[in-house]
C-alpha positions in Angstrom: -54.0 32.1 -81.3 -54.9 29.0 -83.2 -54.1 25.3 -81.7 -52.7 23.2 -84.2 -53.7 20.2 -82.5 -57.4 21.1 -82.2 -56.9 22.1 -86.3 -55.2 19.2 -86.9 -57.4 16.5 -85.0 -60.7 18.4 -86.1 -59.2 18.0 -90.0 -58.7 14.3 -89.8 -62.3 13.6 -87.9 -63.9 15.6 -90.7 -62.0 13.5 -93.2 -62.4 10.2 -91.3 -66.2 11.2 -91.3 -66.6 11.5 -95.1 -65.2 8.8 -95.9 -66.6 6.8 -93.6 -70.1 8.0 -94.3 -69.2 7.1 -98.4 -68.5 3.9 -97.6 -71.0 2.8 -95.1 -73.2 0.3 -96.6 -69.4 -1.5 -97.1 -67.9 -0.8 -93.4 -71.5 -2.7 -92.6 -70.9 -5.3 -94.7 -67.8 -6.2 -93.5 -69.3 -6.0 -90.5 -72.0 -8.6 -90.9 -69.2 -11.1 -92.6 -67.6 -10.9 -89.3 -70.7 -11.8 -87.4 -71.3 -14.6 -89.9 -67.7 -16.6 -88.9 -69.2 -20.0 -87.8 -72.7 -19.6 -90.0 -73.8 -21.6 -93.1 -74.4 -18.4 -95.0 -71.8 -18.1 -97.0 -69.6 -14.7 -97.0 -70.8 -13.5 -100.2 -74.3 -13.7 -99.6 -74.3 -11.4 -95.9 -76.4 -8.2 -96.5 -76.2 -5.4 -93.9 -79.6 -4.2 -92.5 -81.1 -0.9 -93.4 -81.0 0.1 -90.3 -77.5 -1.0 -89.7 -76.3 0.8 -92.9 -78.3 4.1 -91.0 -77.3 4.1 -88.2 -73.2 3.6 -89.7 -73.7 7.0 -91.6 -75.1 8.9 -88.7 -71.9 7.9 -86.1 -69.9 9.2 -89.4 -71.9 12.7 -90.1 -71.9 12.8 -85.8 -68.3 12.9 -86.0 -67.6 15.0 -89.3 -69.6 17.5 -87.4 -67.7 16.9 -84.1 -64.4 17.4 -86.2 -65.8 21.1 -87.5 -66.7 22.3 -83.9 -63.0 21.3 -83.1 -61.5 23.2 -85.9 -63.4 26.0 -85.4 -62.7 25.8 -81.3 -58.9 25.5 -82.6 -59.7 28.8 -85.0 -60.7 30.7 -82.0 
C-alpha cells in the first residue's frame, strides 16, 4: 500500500531540488553577500565562485534524486 508521507515528502524534495538547482548561481550569491557583512566590497559587486555555484547544484540534483527514491520507496 502506498505511504503518503514518503509520496508526499519525496514530492516536495524533488521540487525543492529543481528549483534549487535553477537558481543556484543566485542561492550562492546571496550567499557570498552574507559573507561580505563587514567587507569593503560593496554588495553588488560579490561574485560566487565556480566552484561554489558547482558544488550548490550538486547538494540540489543529490536531493531531487533522494526525493525520487523516496517516492518510489512510498510507491512500493
Amino acid at each position: 500500500m502506498a505511504d503518503s508521507g514518503r509520496i508526499f515528502l519525496g514530492l516536495a524534495s524533488i521540487v525543492v531540488g529543481a528549483v534549487g538547482y535553477r537558481f543556484s548561481y543566485h542561492l550562492s550569491r546571496f550567499s557570498e553577500q552574507l559573507d561580505s557583512v563587514g567587507s569593503t566590497t560593496p554588495w553588488d559587486e560579490v561574485e560566487p565562485a565556480g566552484w561554489k555555484v558547482l558544488l550548490t547544484q550538486i547538494g540540489f540534483v543529490f536531493l531531487g534524486v533522494f526525493g525520487l527514491f523516496w517516492v518510489l520507496s512510498g510507491l512500493l
